[in-house]
C-alpha positions in Angstrom: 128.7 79.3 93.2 128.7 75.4 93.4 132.6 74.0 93.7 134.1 72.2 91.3 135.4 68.5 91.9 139.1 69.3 91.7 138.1 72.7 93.4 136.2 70.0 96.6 139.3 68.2 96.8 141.5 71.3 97.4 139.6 72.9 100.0 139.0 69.0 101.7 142.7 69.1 101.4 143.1 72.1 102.9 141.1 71.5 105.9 142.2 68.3 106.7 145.7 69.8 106.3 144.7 72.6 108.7 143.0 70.1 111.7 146.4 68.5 111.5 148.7 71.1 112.3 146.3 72.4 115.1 146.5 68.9 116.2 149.9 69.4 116.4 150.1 66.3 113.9 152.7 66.6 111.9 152.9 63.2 110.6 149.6 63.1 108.7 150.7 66.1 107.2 154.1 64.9 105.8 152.2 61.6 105.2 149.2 64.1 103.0 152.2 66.3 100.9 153.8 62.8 99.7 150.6 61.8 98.1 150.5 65.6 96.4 152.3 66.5 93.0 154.4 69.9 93.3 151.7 71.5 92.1 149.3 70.6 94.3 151.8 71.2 96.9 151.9 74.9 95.8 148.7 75.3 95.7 148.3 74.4 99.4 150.9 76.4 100.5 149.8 79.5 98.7 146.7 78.9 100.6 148.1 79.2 103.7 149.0 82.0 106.5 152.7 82.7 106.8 153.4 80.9 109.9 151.4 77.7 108.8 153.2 78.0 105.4 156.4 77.8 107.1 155.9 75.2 109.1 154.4 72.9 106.0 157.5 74.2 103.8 159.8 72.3 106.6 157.8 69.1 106.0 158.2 68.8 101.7 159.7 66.2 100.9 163.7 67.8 99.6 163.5 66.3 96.2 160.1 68.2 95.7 161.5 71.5 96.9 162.9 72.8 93.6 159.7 72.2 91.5 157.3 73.4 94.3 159.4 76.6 94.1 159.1 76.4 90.6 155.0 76.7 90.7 154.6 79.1 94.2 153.8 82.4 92.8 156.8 84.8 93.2 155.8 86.5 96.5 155.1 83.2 98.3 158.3 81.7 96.6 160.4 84.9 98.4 159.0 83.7 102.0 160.0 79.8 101.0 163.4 80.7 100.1 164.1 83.1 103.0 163.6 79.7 105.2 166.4 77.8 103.5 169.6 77.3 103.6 172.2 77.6 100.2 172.8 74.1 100.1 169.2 73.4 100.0 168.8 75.8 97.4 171.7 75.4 95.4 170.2 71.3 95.6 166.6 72.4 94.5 168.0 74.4 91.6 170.3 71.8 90.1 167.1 69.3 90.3 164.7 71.5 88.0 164.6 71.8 84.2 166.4 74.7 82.2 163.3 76.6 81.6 161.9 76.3 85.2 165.3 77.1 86.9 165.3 80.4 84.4 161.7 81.3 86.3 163.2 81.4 90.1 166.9 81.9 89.4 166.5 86.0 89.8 164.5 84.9 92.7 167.5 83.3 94.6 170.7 85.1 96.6 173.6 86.1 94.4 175.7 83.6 96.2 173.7 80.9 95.5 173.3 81.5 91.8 176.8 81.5 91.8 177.1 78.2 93.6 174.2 76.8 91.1 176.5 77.8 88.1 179.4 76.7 88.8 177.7 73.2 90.1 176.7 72.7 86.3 178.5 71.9 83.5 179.4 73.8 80.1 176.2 72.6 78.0 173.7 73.1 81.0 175.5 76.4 81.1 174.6 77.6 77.7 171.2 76.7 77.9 170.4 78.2 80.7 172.0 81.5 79.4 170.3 81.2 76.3 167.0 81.4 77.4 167.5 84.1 80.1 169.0 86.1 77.4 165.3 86.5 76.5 162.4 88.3 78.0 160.3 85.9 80.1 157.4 86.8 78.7 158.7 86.0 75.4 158.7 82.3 73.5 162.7 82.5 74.4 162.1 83.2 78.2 159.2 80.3 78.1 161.3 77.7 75.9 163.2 74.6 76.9 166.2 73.8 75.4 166.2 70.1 76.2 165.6 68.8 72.3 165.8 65.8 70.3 167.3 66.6 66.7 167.6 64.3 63.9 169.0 65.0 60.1 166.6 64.7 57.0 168.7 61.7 55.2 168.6 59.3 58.1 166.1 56.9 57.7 163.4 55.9 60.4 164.7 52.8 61.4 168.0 54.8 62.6 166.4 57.1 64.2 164.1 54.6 66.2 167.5 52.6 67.0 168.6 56.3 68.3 165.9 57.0 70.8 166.1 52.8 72.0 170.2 53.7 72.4 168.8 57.0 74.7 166.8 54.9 76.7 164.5 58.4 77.9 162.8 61.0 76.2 162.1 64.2 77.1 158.8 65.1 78.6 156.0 66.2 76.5 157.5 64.8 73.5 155.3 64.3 70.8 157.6 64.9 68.0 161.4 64.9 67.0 162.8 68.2 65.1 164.6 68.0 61.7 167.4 69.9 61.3 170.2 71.0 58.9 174.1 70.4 59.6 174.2 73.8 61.0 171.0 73.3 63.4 168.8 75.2 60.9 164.9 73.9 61.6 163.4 72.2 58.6 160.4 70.4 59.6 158.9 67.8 62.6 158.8 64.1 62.7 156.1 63.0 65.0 156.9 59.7 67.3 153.5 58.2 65.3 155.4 58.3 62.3 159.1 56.6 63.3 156.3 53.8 65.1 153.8 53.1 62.1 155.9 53.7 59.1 158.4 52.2 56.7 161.2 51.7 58.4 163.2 51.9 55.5 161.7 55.6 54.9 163.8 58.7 55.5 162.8 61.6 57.8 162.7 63.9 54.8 160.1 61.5 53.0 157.6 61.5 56.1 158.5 64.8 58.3 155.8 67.7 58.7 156.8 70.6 57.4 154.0 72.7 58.4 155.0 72.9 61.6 155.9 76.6 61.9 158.3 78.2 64.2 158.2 80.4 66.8 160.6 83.2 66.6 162.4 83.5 70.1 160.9 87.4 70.7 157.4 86.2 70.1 155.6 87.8 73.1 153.9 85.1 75.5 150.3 86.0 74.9 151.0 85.1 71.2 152.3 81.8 71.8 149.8 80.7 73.8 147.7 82.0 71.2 149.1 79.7 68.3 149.1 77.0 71.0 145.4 77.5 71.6 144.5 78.2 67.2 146.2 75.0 66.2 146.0 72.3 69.2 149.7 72.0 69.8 151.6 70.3 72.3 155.0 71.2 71.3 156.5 74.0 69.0 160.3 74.5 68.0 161.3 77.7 68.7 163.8 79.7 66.4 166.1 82.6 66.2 166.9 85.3 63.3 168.1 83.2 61.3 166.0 80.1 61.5 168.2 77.7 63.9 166.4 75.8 66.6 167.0 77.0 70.3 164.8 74.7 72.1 160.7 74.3 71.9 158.1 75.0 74.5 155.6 72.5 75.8 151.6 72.9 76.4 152.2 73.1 80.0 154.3 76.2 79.4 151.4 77.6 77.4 148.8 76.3 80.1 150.9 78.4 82.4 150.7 81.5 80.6 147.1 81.6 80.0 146.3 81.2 83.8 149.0 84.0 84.6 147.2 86.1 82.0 143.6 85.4 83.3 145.2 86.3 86.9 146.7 89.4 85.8 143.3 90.5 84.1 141.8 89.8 87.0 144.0 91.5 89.4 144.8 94.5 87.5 141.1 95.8 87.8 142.0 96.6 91.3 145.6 97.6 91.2 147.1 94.1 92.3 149.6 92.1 91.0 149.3 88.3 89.8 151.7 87.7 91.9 149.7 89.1 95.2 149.9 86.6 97.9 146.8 86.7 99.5 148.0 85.7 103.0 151.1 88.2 103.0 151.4 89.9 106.5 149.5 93.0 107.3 152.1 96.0 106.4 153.0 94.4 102.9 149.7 94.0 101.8 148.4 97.8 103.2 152.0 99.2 101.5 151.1 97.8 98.2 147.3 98.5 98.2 148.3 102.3 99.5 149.7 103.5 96.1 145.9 102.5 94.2 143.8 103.8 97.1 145.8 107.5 96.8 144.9 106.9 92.7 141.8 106.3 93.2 141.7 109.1 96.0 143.2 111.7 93.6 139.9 111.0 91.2 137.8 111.2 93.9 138.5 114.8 94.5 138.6 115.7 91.0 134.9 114.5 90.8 133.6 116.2 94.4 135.6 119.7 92.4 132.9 118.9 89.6 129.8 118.5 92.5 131.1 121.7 94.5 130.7 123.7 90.9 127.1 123.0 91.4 126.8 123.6 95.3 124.0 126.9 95.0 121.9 124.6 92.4 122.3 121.9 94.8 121.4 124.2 97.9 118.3 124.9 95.9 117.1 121.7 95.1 117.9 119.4 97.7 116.6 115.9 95.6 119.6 116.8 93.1 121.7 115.2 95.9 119.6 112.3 95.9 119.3 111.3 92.8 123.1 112.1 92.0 124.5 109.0 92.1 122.3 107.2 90.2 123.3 108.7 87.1 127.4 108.1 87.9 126.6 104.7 89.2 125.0 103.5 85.7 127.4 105.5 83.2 130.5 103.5 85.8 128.7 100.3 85.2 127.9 100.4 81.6 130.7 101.6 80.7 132.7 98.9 82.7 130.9 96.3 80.8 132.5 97.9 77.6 135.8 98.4 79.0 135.6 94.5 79.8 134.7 93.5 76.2 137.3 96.0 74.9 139.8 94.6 77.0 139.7 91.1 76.1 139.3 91.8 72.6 142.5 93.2 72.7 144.1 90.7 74.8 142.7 87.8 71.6 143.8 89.9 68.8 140.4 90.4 67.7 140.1 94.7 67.8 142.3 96.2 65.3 142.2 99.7 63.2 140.0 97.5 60.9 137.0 97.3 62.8 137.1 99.2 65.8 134.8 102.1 64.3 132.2 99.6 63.8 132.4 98.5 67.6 132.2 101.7 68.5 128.8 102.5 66.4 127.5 99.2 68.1 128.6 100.1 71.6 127.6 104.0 71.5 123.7 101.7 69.4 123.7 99.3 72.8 124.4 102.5 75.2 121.6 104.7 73.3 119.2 102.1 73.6 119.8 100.9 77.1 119.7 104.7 78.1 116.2 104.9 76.8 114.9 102.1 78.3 116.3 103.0 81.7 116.0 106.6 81.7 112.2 106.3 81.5 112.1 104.0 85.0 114.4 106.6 86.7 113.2 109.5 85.2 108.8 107.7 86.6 110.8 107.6 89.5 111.7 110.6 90.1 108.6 112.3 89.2 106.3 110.0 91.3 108.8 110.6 94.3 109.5 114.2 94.3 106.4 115.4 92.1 108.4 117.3 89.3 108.4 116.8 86.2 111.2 118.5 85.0 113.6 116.6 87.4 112.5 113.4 86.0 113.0 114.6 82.2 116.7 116.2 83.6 118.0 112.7 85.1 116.5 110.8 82.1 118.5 113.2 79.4 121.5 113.1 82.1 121.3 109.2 82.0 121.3 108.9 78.0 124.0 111.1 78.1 126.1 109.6 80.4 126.0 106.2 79.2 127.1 107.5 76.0 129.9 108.4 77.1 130.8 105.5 78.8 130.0 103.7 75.8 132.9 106.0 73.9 135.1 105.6 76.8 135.1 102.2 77.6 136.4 101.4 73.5 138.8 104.7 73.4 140.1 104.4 77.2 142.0 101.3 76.5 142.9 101.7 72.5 144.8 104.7 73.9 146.4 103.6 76.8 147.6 100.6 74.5 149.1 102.8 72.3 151.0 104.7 75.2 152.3 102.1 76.5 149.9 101.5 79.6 148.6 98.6 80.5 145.1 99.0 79.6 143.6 96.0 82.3 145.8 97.7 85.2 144.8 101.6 84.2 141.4 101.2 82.5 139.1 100.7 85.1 140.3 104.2 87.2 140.7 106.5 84.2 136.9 105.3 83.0 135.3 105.7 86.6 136.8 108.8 86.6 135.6 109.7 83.4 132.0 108.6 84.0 131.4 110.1 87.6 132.9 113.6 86.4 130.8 113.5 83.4 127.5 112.3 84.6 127.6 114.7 88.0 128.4 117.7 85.0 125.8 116.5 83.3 123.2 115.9 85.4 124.0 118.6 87.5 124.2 121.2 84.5 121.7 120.5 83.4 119.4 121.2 86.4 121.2 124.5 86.7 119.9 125.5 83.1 116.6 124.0 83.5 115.8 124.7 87.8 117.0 127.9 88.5 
């Protein structure tokens, strides 16, 4: 797969990064993490082995640490804080924005949280607890609670002397919120308006009032949702009763999808999002342990359905052989579902309304790929072992099995949703399971009926 440009300038980065420190150059590399946004910076240091990350860590520029911490994901962040001292964490804290300190502070010692609350002051205070008192992955957990509020009365040319006696704006401000006297969200007024409009006009007469709110326990997924249906940048965010707690910002959203296309991801193989990919040996084997045993567990369960079979299999040795062709396609095809299923979900686009109709379609595509396929194993078979009813068994076995899948793949996931599961970290094990078990009993029962 060709790299992309940003995706060049990364691993260019990262190898002139690396000669350096072999080098022994530390100087270039200060020199190269100056030139690099805290993003970037994160990016490099995730890409790094331990000791290497350590040493780079010691070379960030201070004033960068707290938003570096900010983007590292959270494994890498614990090895970054574990090499500073509290002041220079309590200093990185006090540096980052409401919503960004909320990500990390669970992250940091309990004395140092304490330090970092006492350091701020009453109003910094009741933001921050307002949107930990949220979920994180909810629009509370995600919001910022740095806002600009005007009144409906006040007419644009006060408000434009407002935001000259300010001086600054918030970042990612595109528009202003309107607001009752008791902080109760009305409608926006967007910064194109206050610049190209009467002045003379009031907020009311101009302000966009179908900008909806987001309630504060709207899971993440859905806000990135809205953000992504109706090209926002910003979005007010609300509580029960309608008052404005802060608003999130499209690179919160932009956030969320890419943790979401990580966990996705990751989750097909038991990982986390989170899994640092250069975490020391024993870590990595511990966490990778619990999934093998899973997956280990299955196993068994599916050599129990083979030893069933063992005197039809003593019998007629090319059973053995042709075996795993029949689990291998149901696993694949029905993978393929459990992929589409998946991301359906993750959209909003499968619902009671028209998941009987995806099933027909699946259990339509399976029957027909089945057909098609079963006829080159089953010629296969015959031509290589010279019976005919072998290749008319694994051809019915294949059909069969892919069938199943089919069903699988859409039901697997639809039920683990509804128990609670996580249907991209469980899916994948319960179908493989379900398709080895059921093409070996099938394949393998149906030699014993037809062989013996």
């Amino acid at each position: 797969m060709a790299e992309t440009a940003p995706q060049q300038q990364t691993s260019e980065r990262l190898h002139a990064l690396t000669d350096a420190l072999e080098a022994g150059a530390l100087q270039p590399v200060r020199a190269m993490l100056l030139e690099l946004n805290p993003a970037e910076i994160a990016g490099l240091l995730e890409s790094l082995p331990v000791a290497e990350r350590k040493l780079v860590w010691g070379l960030v520029d201070p004033s960068l640490e707290g938003e570096v911490l900010a983007h590292v994901n959270d494994q890498v962040r614990a090895t970054l804080i574990e090499e500073m001292d509290d002041e220079a964490l309590v200093a990185a804290a006090r540096r980052l924005d409401t919503d960004d300190l909320a990500d990390i502070i669970h992250d940091l010692p309990n004395r140092v949280i304490e330090q970092v609350l006492r350091s701020m002051d009453k109003q910094d205070r009741r933001r921050l607890e307002a949107v930990l008192s949220y979920p994180e992955d909810s629009a509370g957990g995600l919001m910022n609670t740095d806002t600009i509020t005007v009144r409906p009365h006040v007419t644009l040319d006060v408000v434009l002397r407002y935001l000259r006696m300010r001086g600054e704006i918030p970042e990612l401000t595109d528009v202003l919120f309107v607001v009752t006297r008791d902080d109760r969200y009305v409608g926006a007024l967007p910064l194109t308006a206050i610049l190209t409009r009467d002045p003379e006009l009031t907020v009311a007469e101009v302000m966009d009032r179908e900008l909806e709110p987001i309630p504060a326990d709207m899971p993440a997924t859905e806000v990135a949702k809205r953000f992504e249906d109706r090209d926002l940048v910003s979005a007010p965010v609300v509580d029960a009763e309608g008052r404005l707690l802060g608003r999130i910002t499209i690179d919160d959203v932009v956030d969320v999808i890419r943790e979401e296309s990580e966990h996705s991801l990751m989750s097909l193989t038991g990982l986390s999002e989170e899994e640092d990919t250069f975490a020391p040996v024993l870590p990595a084997a511990r966490r990778r342990a619990v999934w093998l045993g899973v997956n280990l567990a299955t196993a068994f369960l599916a050599s129990w359905v083979v030893g069933l079979f063992q005197e039809t299999l003593e019998k007629v040795v090319a059973l053995a052989v042709l075996m795993p062709i029949v689990a291998s396609m149901g696993g694949i095809a029905g993978s393929q579902t459990l992929t589409l299923v998946v991301r359906s979900m993750a959209l909003g686009q499968l619902g009671s309304a028209n998941v009987r109709w995806l099933i027909a379609k699946e259990l339509a595509v399976a029957l027909l790929n089945g057909i098609v396929w079963a006829l080159v194993v089953g010629a296969v078979a015959v031509a290589w072992f010279q019976d005919t009813r072998l290749g008319l068994i694994i051809g019915a076995a294949m059909v069969l099995n892919l069938e199943i899948a089919a069903l699988a793949g859409v039901l697997i996931p639809l039920i683990e949703r509804r128990l609670g599961v996580d249907p991209a970290l469980a899916g994948s094990v319960v179908l493989t399971t379900c398709t080895d078990v059921m093409g070996f009993l099938s394949f393998l029962g149906l030699a014993t009926l037809f062989l013996r």
